[in-house]
VOGU-3710 file (C-alpha; in Angstrom, 3 decimals, decimal comma):
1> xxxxxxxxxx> 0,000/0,000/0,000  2,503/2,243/0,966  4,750/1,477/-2,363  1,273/1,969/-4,118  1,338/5,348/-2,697  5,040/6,427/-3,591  4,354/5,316/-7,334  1,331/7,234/-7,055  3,283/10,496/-5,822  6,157/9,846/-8,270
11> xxxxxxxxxx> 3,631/9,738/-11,071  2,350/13,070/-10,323  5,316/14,592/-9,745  6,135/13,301/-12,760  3,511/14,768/-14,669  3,449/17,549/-12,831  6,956/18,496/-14,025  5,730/17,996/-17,599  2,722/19,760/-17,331  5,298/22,637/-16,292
21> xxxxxxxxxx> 7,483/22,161/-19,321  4,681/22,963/-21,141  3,042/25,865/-19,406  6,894/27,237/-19,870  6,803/26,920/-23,022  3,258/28,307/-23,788  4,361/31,580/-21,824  7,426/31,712/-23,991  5,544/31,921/-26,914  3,654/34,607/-25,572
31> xxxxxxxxxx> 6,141/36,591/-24,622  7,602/36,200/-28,527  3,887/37,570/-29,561  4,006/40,482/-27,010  8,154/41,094/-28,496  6,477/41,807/-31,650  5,560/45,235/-29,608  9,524/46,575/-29,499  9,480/47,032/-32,974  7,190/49,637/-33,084
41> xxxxxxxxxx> 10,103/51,464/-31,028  13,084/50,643/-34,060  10,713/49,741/-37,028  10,025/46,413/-38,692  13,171/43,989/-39,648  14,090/44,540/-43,381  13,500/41,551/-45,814  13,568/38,151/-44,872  17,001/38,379/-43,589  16,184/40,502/-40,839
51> xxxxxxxxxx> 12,530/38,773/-40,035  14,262/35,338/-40,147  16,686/36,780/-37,709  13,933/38,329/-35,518  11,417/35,245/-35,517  14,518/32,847/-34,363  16,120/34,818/-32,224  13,014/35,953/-30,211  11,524/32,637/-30,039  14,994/30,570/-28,697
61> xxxxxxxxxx> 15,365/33,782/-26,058  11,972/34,229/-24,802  11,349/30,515/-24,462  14,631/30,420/-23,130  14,184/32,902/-20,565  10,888/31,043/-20,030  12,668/27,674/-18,510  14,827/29,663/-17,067  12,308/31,193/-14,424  10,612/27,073/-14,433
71> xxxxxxxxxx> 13,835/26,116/-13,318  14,048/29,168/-10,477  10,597/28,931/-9,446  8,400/26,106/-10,665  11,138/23,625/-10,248  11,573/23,649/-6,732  8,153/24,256/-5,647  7,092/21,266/-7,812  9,219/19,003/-5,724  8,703/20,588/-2,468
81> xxxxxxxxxx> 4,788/20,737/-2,830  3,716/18,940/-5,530  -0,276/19,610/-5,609  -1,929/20,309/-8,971  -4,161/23,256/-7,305  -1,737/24,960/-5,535  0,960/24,677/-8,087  -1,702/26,032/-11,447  -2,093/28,994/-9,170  1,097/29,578/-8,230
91> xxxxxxxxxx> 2,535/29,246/-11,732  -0,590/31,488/-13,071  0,248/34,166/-10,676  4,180/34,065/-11,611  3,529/34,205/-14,926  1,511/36,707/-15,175  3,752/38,945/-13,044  6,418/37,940/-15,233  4,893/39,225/-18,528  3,651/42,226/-16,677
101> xxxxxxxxxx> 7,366/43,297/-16,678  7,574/41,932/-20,156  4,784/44,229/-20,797  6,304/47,380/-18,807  9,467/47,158/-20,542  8,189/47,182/-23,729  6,618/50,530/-22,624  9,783/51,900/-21,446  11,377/50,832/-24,652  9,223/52,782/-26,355
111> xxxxxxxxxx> 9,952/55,708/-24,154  13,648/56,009/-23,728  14,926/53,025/-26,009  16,652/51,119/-23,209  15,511/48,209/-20,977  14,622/47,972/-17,618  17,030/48,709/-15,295  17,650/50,853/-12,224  18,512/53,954/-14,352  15,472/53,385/-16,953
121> xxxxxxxxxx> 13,620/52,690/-13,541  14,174/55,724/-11,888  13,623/57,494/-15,158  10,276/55,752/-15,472  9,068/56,300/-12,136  9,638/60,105/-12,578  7,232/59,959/-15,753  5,188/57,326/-14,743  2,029/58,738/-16,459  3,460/58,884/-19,390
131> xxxxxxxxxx> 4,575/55,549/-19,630  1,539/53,755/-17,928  -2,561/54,557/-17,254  -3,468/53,377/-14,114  -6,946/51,904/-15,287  -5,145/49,865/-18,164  -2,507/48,054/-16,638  -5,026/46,892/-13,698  -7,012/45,474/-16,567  -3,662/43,932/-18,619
141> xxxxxxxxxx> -2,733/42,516/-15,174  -6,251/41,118/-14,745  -6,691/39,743/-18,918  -2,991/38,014/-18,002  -4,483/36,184/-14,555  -6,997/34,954/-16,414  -5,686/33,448/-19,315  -2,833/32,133/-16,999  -5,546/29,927/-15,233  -7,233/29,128/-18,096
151> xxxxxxxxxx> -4,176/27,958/-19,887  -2,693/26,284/-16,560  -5,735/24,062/-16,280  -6,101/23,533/-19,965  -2,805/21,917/-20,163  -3,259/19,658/-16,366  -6,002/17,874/-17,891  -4,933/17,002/-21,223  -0,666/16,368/-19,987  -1,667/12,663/-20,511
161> xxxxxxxxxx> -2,173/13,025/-23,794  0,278/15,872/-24,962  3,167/13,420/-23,083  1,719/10,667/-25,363  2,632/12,504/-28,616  6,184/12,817/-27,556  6,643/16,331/-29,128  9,039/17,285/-26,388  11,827/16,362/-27,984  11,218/18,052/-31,001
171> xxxxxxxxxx> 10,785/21,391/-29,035  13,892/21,366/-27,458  16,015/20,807/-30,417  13,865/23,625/-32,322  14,496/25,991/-29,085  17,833/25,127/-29,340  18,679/25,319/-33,333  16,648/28,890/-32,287  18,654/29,825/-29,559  22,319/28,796/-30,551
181> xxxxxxxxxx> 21,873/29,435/-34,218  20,885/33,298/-33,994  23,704/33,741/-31,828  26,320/32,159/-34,661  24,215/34,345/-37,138  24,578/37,436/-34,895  28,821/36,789/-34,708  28,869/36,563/-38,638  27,136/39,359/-39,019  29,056/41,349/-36,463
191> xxxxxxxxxx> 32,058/40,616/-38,288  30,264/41,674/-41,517  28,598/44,700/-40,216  25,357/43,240/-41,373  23,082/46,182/-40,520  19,860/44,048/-40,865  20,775/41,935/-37,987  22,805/44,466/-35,864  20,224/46,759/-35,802  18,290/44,270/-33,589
201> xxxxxxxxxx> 20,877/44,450/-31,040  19,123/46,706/-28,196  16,345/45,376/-29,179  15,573/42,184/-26,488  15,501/42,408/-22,723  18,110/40,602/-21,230  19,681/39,885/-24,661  23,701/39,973/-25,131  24,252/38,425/-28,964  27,648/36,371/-29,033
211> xxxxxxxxxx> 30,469/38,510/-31,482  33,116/37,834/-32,037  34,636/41,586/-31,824  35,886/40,991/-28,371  38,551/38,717/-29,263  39,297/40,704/-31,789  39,939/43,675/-29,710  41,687/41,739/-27,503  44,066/40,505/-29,588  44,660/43,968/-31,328
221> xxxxxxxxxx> 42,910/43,343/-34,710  39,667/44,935/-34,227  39,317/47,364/-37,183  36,316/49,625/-38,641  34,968/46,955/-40,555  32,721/47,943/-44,323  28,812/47,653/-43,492  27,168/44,878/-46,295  24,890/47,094/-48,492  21,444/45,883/-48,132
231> xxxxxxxxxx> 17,919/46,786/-49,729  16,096/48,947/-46,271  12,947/49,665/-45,039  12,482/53,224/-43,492  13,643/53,804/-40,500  13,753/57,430/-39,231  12,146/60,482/-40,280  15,000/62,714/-41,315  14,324/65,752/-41,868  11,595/66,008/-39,626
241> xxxxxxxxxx> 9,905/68,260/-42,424  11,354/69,192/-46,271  13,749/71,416/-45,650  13,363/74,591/-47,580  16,684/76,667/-48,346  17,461/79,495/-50,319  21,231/80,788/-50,740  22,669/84,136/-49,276  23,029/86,773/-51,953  26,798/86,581/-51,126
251> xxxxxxxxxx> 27,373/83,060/-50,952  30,550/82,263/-48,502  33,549/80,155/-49,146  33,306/77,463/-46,432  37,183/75,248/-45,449  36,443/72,803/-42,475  39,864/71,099/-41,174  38,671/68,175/-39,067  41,461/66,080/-36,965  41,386/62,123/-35,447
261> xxxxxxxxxx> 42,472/62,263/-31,876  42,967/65,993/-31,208  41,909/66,729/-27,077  41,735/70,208/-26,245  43,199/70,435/-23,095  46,840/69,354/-24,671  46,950/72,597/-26,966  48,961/75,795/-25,838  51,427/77,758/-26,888  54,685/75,669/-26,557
271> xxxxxxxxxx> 52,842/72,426/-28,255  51,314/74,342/-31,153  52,460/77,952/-31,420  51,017/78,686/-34,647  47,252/76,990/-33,468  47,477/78,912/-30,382  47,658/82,395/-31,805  45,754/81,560/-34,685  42,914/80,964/-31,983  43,553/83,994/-30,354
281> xxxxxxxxxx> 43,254/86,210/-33,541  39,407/84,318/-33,465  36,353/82,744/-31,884  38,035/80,302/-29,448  35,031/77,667/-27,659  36,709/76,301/-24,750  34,015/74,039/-23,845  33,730/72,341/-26,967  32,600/68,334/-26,856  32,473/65,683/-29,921
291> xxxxxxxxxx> 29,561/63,504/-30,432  31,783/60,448/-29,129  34,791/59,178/-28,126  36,138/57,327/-31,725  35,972/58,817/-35,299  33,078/57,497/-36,679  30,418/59,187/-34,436  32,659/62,105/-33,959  32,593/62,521/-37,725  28,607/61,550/-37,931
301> xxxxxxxxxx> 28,167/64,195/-35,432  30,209/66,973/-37,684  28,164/66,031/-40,660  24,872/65,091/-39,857  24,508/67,318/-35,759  22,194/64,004/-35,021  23,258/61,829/-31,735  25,304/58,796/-32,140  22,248/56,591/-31,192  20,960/56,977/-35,004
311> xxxxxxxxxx> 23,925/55,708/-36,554  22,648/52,289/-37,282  19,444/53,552/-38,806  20,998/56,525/-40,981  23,165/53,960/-42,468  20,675/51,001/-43,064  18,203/53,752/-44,368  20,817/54,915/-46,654  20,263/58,622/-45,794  23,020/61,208/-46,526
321> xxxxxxxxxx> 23,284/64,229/-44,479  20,864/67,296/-44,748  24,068/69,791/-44,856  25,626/68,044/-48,220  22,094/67,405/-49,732  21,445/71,797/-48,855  24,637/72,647/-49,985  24,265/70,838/-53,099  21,445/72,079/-54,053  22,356/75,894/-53,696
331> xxxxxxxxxx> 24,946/75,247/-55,912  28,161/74,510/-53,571  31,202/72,499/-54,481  31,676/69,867/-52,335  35,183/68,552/-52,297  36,607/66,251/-49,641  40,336/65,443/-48,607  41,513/62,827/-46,722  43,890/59,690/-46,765  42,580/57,391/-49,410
341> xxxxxxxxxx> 41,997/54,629/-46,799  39,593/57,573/-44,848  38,021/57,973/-48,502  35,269/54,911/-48,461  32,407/56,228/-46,185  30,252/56,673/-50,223  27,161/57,586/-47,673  28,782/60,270/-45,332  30,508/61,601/-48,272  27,625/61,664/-51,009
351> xxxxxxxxxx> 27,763/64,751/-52,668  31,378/65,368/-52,384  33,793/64,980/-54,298  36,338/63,084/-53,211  40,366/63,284/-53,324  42,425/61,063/-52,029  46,001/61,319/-50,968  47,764/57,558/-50,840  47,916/56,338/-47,669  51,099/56,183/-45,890
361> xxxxxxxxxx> 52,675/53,755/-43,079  53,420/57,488/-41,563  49,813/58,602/-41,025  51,810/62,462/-40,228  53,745/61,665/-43,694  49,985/61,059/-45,147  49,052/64,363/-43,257  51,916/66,426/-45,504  50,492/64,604/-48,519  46,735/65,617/-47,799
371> xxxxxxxxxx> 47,968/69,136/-47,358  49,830/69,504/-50,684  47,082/68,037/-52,201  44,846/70,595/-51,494  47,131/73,490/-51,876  47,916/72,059/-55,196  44,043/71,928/-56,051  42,594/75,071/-54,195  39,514/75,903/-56,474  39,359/78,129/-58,921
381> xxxxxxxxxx> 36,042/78,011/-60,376  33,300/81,158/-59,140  31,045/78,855/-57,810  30,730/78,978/-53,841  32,689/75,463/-52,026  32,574/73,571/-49,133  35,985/72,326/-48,171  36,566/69,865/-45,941  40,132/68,864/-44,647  40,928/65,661/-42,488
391> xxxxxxxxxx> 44,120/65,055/-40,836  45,268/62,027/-38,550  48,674/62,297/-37,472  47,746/63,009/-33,583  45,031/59,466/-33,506  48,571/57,334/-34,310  51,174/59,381/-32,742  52,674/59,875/-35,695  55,624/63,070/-36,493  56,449/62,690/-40,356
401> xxxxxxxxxx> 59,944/61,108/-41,271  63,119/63,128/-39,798  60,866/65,593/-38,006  62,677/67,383/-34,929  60,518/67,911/-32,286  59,980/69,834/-29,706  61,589/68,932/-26,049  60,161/66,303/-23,814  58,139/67,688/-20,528  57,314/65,909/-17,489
411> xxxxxxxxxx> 54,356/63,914/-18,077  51,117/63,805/-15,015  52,006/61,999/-11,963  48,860/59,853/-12,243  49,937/58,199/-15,527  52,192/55,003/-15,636  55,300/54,182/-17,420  53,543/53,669/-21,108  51,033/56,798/-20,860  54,133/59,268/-20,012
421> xxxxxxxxxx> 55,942/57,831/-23,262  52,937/58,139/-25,107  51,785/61,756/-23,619  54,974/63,141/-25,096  55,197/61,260/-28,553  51,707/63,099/-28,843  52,984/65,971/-27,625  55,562/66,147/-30,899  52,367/64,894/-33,145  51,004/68,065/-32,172
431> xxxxxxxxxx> 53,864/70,082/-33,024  53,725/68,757/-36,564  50,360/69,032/-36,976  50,260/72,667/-36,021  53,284/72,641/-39,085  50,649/70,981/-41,400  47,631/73,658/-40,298  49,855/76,775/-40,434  50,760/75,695/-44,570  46,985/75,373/-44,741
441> xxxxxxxxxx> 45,305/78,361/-43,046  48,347/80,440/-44,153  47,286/79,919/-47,594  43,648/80,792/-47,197  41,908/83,871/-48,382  40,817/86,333/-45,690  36,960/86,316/-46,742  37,299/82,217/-46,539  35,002/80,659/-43,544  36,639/78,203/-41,481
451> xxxxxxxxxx> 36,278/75,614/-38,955  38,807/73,591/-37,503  38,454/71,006/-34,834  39,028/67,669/-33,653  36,828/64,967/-34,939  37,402/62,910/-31,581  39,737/63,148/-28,540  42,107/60,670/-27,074  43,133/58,384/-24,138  46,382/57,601/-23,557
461> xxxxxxxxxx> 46,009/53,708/-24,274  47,634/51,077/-26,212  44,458/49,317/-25,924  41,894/49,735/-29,176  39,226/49,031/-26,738  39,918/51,249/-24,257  40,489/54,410/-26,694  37,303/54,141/-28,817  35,140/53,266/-25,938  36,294/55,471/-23,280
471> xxxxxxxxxx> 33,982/58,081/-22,822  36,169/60,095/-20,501  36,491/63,932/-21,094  40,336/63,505/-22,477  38,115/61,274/-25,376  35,025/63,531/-26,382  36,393/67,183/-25,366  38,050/68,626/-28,568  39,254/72,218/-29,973  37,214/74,543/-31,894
481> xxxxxxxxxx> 38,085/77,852/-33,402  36,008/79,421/-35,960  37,462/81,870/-38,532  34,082/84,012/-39,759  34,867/87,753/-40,593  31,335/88,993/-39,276  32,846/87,227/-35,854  34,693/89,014/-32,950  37,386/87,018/-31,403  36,485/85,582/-28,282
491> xxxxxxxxxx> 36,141/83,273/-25,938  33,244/81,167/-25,466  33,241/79,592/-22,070  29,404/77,764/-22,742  28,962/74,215/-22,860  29,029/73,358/-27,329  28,857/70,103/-28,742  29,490/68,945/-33,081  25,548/68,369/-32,743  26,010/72,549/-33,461
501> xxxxxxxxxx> 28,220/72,644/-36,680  25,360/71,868/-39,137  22,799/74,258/-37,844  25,395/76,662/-37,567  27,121/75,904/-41,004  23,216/76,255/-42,240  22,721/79,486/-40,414  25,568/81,288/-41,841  25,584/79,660/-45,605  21,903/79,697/-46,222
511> xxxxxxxxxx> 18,484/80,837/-45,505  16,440/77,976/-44,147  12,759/78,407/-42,923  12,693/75,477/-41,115  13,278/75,046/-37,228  16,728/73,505/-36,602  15,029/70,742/-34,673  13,880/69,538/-38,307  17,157/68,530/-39,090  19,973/68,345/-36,121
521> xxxxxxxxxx> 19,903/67,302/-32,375  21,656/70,427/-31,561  21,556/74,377/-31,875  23,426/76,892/-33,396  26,664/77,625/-31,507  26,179/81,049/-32,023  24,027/81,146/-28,719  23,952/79,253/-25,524  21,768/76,268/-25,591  18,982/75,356/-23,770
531> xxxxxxxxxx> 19,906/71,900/-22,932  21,394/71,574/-19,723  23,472/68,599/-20,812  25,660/66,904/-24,089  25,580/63,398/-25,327  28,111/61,511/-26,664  28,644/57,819/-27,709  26,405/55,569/-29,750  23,403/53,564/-29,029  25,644/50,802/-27,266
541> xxxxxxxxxx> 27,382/53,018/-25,163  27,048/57,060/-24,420  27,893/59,427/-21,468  25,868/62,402/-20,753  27,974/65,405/-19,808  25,844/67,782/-17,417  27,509/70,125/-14,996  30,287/69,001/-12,305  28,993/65,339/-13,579  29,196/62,279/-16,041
551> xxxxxxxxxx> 26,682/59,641/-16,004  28,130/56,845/-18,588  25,177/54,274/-19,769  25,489/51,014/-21,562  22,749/49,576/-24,010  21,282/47,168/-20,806  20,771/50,238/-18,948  23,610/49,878/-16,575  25,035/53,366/-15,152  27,755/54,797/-13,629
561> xxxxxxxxxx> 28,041/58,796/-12,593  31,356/60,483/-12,027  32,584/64,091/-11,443  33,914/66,671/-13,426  37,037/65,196/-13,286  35,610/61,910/-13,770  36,490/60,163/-10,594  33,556/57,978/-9,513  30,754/59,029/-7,159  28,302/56,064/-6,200
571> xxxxxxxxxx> 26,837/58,376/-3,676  25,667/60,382/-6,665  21,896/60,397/-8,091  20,334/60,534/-11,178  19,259/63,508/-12,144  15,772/62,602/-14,101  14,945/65,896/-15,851  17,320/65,981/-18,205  17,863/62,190/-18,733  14,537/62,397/-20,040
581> xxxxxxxxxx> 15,409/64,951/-21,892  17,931/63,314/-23,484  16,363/59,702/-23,806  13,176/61,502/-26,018  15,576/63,164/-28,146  17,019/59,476/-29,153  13,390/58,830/-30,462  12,832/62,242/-32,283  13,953/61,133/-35,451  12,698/57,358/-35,127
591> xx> 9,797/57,168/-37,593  7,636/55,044/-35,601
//
């Protein structure tokens, strides 16, 4: 009798652990049909390369997720108490909590783009309203309960016959073909810059897609990779609005000299003499920050004044910038000179025309070439141009072949044995730039408009990793000086960012009607603006820069706030205002 009885409880158990297989899985699916929400917060996956991706990779990670909370939750209390009635309830009420946060997340998503977290928390909590209606999510919550029980005693009464089928098997190796083959998909087209798939990145809770870039970085081969040109869907709404331009009756002459790896706080008088007083002689901003901490969303920032969140979608929507398309059509000359190995970005650079000076092993010996180059081809045709000049030599440390220098100084007391070799080596890379920009400025018309400033800063690393990801101020804070003959020269000790140059460049070349906030994240650096902080970085990783603090952010949502000096403060709080601020203004241009 008593054997009878143990048989009897193993056989429930038993089924009782398959019945909770199943409700898993069921809940798993549903939280793939309520993932179908996020994409009204990126836009639908383009062509069946990007749906196949989605529908995989959603289904192995939700159902995924799914057995992982069986296996937290369910599991245990299966074995500990294993009755039918209290375990249907149980699981029902679980559940449902479970895809109430599914269901929350999706609406901060939407919001801010990020997942839950503590910071998106916080954030969300400050604007609760806006994200949820009281009267709606009691009613979600109660549609969820109920359809929890229903399923939950749905499947106890027919386990018997589902276990019969045997489809078990056959689920796990789809979940699994699911699960493991998006993420060999996802390294592949890491590697390929696959925009179709990459795109997708932020776009699961609790997601982190295997790539293979780590390695790469680790090993010191990680390089800017081409993006696969792919057939796209829409994606953002840029311009906001047509934009409707009409040129100045004296068009101006416009020379921009942008520089990889130029921080401001390393310029002065002994390192670049020349720079220096040119700078005094103009408008000097000495608060001056790039869009991000590595050239390509420091240059995206120059061209386009958007935030580096909407790199992805510019580039999978094909979109060329606003300030080339304007300029084009009033008639400008667009020329472009740069390394020929810097000369391949054919969607950054559409409308210019290109010329490329060969790429040396000495990027400063390249620098002398790009120089020449121009000199050599300064226009001479009457219609109005738009110059644009980049050099490289500080991003490698590079002084061109026999160059004498200037004398070695004693390097900060916080860096270590490589960062003082390397602080002085870019020390002389300075001193031949400012060389390079006194032959180019020197040459320049008076009436010519210029620009010149650093595409990106730098951090003292050997370490690829380290120097395009750190977001410290040494990486984003860069020079600016502006050559304009209507300007006085000053200082300008407000906060600027690149997000400025195009609605300034626009201001001063053309006559738009439309609002800059059709067209740029930022506003004209002519004026203070009215945001109380700058972003830089890119959707995976950006710091907002407010005053006296940093608050660095990764693509999960995890934070970290520092000072002005950027030592860490983890007594520091959030400040929500402007986060929200700045989390809308990621969305502005999303075309949802």
């Amino acid at each position: 009798m008593l054997k009878q009885a143990e048989n009897q409880k193993r056989e429930t158990t038993s089924a009782l652990i398959n019945w909770g297989h199943w409700f898993a899985f069921f809940n798993g699916v549903l939280a793939v049909l309520i993932g179908f929400r996020y994409l009204s917060a990126i836009g639908s996956p383009e062509g069946l390369v990007g749906w196949s991706y989605f529908l995989a990779s959603s289904f192995g990670h939700f159902v995924f997720l799914a057995f992982m909370i069986y296996l937290l939750f369910l599991f245990p209390a299966t074995l500990l108490l294993p009755y039918s009635s209290f375990l249907r309830g149980f699981a029902a009420i679980l559940a449902s909590f479970a895809q109430t946060i599914l269901l929350f997340d999706v609406q901060v998503f939407k919001s801010y783009g990020i997942h839950l977290s503590p910071f998106s928390f916080e954030l969300a909590y400050s604007n609760l309203s806006s994200v949820i209606h009281g009267s709606s999510a009691l009613l979600t919550l109660s549609v969820l309960v109920t359809i929890q029980l229903v399923v939950a005693n749905w499947i106890w009464r027919r386990i018997r016959k589902i276990q019969k089928k045997n489809w078990g098997p056959k689920v796990v190796i789809a979940v699994a073909i699911s699960f493991f083959g998006s993420h060999l998909v996802h390294i592949w087209a890491d590697l390929t810059q696959e925009t179709r798939i990459t795109r997708q990145d932020v776009l699961l809770p609790l997601s982190y897609p295997a790539t293979a870039r780590s390695f790469m970085a680790e090993h010191g081969i990680e390089q800017e990779l081409p993006t696969v040109a792919t057939p796209t869907e829409t994606q953002l709404n840029y311009p906001l609005a047509e934009m409707s331009c009409q040129n100045l009756s004296k068009p101006n002459n416009v020379l921009m000299v942008v520089v990889d790896g130029w921080r401001a706080d390393m310029v002065d008088a002994e390192t670049m003499p020349f720079f220096s007083q040119y700078a005094q002689l103009n408008r000097r901003y000495n608060q001056h920050y790039s869009g991000g901490s590595n050239a390509r969303t420091g240059l995206f920032s120059i061209l386009y004044g958007l935030q580096g969140n909407y790199i992805d979608a510019i580039e999978s929507d094909n979109t060329p910038p606003v300030l080339s398309q304007v300029l084009t059509d009033l008639g400008y000359q667009l020329n472009w000179y740069s390394s020929s190995e810097q000369a391949n970005s054919a969607l950054q650079l559409a409308n210019f025309q290109q010329h490329p000076s060969e790429n040396l092993a000495n990027q400063a010996n390249t620098d002398k070439a790009i120089v020449a180059n121009y000199l050599t081809q300064q226009p001479t045709h009457t219609a109005p141009w738009f110059n644009v000049v980049r050099l490289s030599g500080p991003s490698s440390y590079d002084t061109p072949t026999g160059y004498l220098g200037i004398a070695t100084t004693k390097a900060p007391l916080q860096y270590n044995v490589a960062e003082r070799i390397l602080f002085n080596q870019y020390r002389q890379s300075l001193h031949a730039l400012d060389d390079r920009l006194h032959a180019l400025l020197a040459a320049q018309a008076p009436n010519t408009n210029i620009i010149i400033t650093g595409i990106n800063g730098m951090v003292f690393s050997s370490d690829i990793a380290s120097y395009r990801n750190n977001l410290a101020p040494e990486s984003v804070r860069v020079p600016l000086v502006m050559h304009w003959p209507q300007l006085d020269n000053s200082d300008v000790d407000y906060v600027t960012s690149h997000n400025g140059l195009v609605a300034t460049l626009l201001s001063r070349t053309a006559m738009c009607s439309n609002p800059v906030s059709d067209y740029s994240s930022g506003t004209s650096l002519m004026a203070p603006s009215t945001q109380q902080w700058v972003y830089a970085g890119n959707a995976r990783n950006f710091a907002i820069y407010q005053q006296g603090r940093v608050t660095v952010i990764n693509r999960h949502g995890k934070y970290r706030i520092y000072d002005g000096d950027f030592n860490r403060k983890r007594d520091y709080r959030l400040r929500a205002k402007p986060l929200i601020e700045v989390m809308r203004e990621t969305q502005r241009f999303v075309d949802k």
